[in-house]
C-alpha positions in Angstrom: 93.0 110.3 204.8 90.1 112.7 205.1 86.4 111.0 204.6 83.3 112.6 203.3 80.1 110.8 203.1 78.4 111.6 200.0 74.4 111.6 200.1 72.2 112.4 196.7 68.4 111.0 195.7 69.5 111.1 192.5 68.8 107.8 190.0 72.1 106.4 189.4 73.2 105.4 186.6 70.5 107.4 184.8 70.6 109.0 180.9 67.6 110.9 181.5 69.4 113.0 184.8 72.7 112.4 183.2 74.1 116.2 184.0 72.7 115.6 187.8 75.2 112.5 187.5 77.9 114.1 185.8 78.1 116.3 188.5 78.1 114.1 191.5 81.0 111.9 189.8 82.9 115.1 189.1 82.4 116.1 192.5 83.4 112.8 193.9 86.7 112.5 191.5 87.7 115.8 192.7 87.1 114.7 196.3 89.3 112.0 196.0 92.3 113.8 194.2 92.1 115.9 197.6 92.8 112.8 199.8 89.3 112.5 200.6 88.2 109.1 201.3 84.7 108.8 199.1 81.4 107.1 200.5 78.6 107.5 198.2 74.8 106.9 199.2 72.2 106.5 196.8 69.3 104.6 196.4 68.3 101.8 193.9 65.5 103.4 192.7 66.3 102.7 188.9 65.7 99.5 186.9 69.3 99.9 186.0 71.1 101.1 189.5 73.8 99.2 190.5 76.5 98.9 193.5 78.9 97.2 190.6 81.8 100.5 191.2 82.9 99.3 187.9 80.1 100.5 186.4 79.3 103.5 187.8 83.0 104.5 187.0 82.8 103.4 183.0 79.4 105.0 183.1 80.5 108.5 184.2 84.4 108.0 182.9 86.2 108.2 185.9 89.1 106.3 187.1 89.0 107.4 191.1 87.8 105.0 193.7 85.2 105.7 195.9 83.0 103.3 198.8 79.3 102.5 197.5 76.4 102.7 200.7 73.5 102.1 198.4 69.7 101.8 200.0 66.9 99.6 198.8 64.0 101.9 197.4 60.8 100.6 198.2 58.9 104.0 198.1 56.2 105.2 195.4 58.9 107.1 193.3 59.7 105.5 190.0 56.9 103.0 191.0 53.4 105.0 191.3 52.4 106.7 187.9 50.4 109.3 189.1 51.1 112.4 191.2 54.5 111.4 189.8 55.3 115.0 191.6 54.0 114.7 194.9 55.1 110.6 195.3 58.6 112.3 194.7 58.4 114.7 197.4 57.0 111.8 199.9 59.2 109.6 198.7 62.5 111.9 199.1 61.4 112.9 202.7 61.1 109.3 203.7 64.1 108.1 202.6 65.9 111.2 203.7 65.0 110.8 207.2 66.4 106.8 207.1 69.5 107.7 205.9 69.5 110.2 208.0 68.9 107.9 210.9 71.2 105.3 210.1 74.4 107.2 209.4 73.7 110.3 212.2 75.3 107.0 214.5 79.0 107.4 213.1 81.6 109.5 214.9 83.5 112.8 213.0 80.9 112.8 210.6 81.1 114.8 207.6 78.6 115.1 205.1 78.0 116.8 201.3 75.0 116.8 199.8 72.8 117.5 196.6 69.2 116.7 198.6 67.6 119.7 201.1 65.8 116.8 203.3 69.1 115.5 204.0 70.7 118.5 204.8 67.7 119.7 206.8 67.6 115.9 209.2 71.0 115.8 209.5 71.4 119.4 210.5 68.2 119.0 213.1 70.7 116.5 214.6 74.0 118.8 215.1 75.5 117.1 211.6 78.5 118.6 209.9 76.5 118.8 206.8 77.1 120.8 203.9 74.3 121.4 201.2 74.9 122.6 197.3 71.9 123.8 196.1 71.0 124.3 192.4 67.4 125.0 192.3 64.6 126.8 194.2 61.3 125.7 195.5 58.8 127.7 197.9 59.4 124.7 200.2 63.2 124.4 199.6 63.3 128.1 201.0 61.4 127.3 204.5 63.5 124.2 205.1 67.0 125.6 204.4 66.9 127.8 206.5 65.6 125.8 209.3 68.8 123.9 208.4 71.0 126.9 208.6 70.0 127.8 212.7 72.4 124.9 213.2 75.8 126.0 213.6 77.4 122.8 211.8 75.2 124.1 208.6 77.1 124.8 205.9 75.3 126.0 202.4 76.8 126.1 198.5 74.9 128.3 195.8 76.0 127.8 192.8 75.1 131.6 191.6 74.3 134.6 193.5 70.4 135.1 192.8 70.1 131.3 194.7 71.3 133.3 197.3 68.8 136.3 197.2 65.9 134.1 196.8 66.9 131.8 199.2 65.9 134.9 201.3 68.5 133.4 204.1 68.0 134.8 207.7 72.3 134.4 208.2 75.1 134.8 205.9 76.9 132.9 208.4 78.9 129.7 206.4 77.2 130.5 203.1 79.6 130.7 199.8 78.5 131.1 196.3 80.5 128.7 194.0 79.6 128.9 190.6 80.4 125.2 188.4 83.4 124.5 186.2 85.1 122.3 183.3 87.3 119.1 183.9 90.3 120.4 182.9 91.9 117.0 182.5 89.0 116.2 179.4 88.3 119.8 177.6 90.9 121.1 176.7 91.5 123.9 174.2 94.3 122.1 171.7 94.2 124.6 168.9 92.9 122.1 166.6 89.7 123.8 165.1 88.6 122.3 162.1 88.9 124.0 158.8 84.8 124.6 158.2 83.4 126.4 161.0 81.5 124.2 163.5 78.7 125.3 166.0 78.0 123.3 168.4 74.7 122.6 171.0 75.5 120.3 173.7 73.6 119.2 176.2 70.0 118.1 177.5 67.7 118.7 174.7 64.5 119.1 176.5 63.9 120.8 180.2 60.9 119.0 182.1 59.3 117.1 178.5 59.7 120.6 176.9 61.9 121.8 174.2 65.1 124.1 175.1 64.6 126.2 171.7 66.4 123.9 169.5 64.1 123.4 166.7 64.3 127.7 166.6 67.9 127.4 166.2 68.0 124.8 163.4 65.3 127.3 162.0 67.2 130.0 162.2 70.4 128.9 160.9 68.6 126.5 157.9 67.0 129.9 157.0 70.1 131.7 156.7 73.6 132.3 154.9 75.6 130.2 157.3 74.1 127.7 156.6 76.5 127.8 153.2 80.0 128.2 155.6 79.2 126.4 158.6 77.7 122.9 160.2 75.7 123.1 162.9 76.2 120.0 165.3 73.4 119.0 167.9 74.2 116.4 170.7 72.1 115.6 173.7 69.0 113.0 174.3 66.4 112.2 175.0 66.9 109.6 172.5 63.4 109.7 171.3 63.7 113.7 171.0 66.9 113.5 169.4 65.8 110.8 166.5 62.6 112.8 166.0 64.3 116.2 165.1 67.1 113.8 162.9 64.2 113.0 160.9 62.5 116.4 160.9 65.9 117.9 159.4 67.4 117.2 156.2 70.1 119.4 155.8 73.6 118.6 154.3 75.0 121.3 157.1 72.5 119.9 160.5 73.5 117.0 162.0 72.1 115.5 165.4 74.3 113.2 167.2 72.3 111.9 170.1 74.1 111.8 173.3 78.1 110.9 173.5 80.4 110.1 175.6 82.4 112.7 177.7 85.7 112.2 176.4 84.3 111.6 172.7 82.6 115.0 173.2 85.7 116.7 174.3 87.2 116.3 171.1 84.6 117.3 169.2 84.8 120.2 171.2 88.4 121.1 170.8 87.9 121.4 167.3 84.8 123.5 167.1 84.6 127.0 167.2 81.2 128.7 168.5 79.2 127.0 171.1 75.2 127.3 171.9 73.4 127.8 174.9 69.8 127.9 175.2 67.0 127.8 177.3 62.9 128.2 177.1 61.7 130.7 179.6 61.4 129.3 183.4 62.9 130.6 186.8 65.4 128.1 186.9 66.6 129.2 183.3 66.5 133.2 184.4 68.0 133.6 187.6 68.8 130.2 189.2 71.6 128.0 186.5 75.2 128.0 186.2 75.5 126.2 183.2 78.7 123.1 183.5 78.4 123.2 179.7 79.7 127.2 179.4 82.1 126.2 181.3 83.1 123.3 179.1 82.5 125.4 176.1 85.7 128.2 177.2 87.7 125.2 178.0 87.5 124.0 174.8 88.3 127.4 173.0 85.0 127.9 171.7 83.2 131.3 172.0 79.5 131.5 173.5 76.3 132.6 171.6 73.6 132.4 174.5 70.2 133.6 175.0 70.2 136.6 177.3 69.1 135.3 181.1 70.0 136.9 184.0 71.9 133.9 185.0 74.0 133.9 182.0 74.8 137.2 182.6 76.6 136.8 186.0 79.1 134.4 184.3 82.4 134.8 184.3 84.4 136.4 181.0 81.3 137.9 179.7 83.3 139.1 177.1 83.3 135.6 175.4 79.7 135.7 175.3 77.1 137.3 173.2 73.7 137.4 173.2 70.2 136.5 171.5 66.4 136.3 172.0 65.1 133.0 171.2 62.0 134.4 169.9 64.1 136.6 167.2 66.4 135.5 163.9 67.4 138.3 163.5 68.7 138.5 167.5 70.3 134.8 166.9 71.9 135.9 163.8 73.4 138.8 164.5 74.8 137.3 168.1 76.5 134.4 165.3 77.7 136.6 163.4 79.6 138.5 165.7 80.9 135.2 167.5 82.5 134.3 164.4 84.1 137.2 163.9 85.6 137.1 167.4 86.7 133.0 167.4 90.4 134.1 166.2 91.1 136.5 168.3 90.4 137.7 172.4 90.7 134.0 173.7 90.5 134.1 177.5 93.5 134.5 179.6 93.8 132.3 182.7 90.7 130.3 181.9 92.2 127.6 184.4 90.5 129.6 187.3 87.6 127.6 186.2 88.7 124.0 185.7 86.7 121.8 188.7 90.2 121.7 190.4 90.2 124.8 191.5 86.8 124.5 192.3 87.4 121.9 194.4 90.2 123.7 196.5 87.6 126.4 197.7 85.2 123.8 198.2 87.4 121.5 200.6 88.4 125.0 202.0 85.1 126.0 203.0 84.1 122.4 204.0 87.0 122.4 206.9 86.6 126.1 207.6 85.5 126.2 211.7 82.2 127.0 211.8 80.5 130.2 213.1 81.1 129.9 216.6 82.1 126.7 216.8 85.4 124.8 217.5 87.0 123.1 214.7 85.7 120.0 213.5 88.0 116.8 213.4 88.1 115.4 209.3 
């Protein structure tokens, strides 16, 4: 059996980075259904982290086994109040170079990771490292491609503008590899409920700030669909979530709170037009692929989204249509054309998307020899 060693900073487990966690479990399920042998290294750096695998595995509902490497975290981070910013970035670095340290030791290493300080230590060394990066920083830029000089560098961008602005000095072992759906939880069964259901799933807040839903409850409180259809919110924070509960008394709005996976799958499966949103930021214009479209076309459900250039690099653009947050009249008119579509022009072969096949080019990329260099051994 193959063995990756799996390095993120993330906190885990953690409801207020649960995507960031989603992801890394998905990643590491998926790992192991490919005969990958799964060490995971994380620090404690949460009140509620735990090495109980257990845990971790009810927490992000899988079933696969993995090894747990966790460090002690000592560092400012999640201790120091202020600067909360700048005691992340120290505190990252820092515990990036340790881990870095301690595991650069081991023989046929091979390493996937979610944090640029490990990818740029380990790659400083001659590392088989691989980096998937989701987000840019003016930093991030300078230090991935220090990283990439090494010819055991290996980078993932999960869309094509995190390519361009990465402004990369090689395209040497660089792939974009956009996210997916677990095809073994959403599922598109064919089940819609009678009463059309529209559906927003996911964080509601991006960095203490709303994502636009209040506009969409607005929007769709101010108008006829309100009459034919039920608009379902799910997400957290908790505090946000109960606030807008209170906020909205409608018979047809109802906010959920956060769910479980598997709970939300179902719910899915039987909806029929699915939100996307974000408020205006770099990340939300050029630099997302969104797990949740993804989910969203696995469950059957057509896409009303605001109009990004990120959204509009996704894949069967003809499921999606689009809206400026800042208009009604843009929202409604981009619902009312979803829900004329929902019956009909469902997606052929949307299993080119599930995380399986994702993986397959991953793990193909990860053992691909790299540019000028021999093979290396799993």
């Amino acid at each position: 059996m193959r063995k990756i060693t799996y390095i993120t900073y993330q906190g885990i487990p953690s409801l207020s980075t649960i995507a960031h966690g989603i992801h890394t479990f998905s990643n590491i399920k998926y790992f192991a259904k490919n005969d990958y042998k799964v060490d995971l290294i994380f620090p404690l750096r949460e009140k509620n982290s735990t090495t109980d695998i257990n845990k971790l595995k009810n927490f992000y509902e899988i079933d696969e086994d993995f090894e747990i490497h966790a460090t002690k975290h000592y560092l400012p981070f999640g201790r120091v109040r202020i600067l909360e910013k700048y005691m992340y970035i120290f505190s990252h670095i820092i515990w990036s170079f340790y881990v870095s340290n301690k595991i650069s030791r081991e023989k046929n290493l091979i390493v996937f990771t979610l944090s640029d300080w490990v990818f740029y230590f380990l790659s400083r060394k001659g590392i088989n490292v691989v980096f998937e990066c989701h987000d840019i920083t003016k930093l991030r830029i300078k230090i991935v491609n220090k990283a990439m000089k090494s010819g055991n560098s290996k980078l993932i961008c999960i869309n094509k503008f995190i390519k361009e602005d990465l402004e990369l000095d090689t395209e040497n072992n660089v792939i974009v590899l956009e996210n997916g759906y677990d095809g073994e939880l959403f599922k598109n069964l064919d089940k819609k409920d009678e009463k059309t259901k529209i559906i927003f799933s996911g964080n509601l807040q991006r960095f203490g700030k709303s994502r636009g839903i209040e506009e969409i409850i607005n929007y769709f409180i101010d108008s006829e669909f309100s009459l034919i259809a039920e608009l379902h919110i799910y997400g957290g924070p908790e505090d946000y979530s109960l606030k807008i509960k209170d906020q909205y008394k409608n018979q047809n709005v109802f906010i959920h709170g956060h769910i479980k996976r598997k709970q939300l799958s179902k719910i899915l499966s039987s909806s029929h037009i699915g939100i996307m949103c974000n408020t205006d930021s770099m990340h939300a214009e050029r630099h997302t692929s969104p797990v949740k479209y993804f989910e969203y076309l696995g469950s059957g459900l057509t896409v009303v989204a605001t109009n990004s250039l990120a959204h509009k690099q996704l894949p069967f653009q003809e499921q999606i249509y689009y809206f400026d947050l800042e208009r009604k009249d843009s929202f409604l008119s981009a619902l009312e054309k979803a829900l004329k579509q929902r019956a009909s022009n469902k997606p052929h072969n949307i299993e080119s998307l599930t995380l399986e096949n994702r993986m397959k080019k991953l793990v193909k990329f990860i053992n691909a020899r790299p540019e000028g260099l021999e093979p290396s051994t799993p």
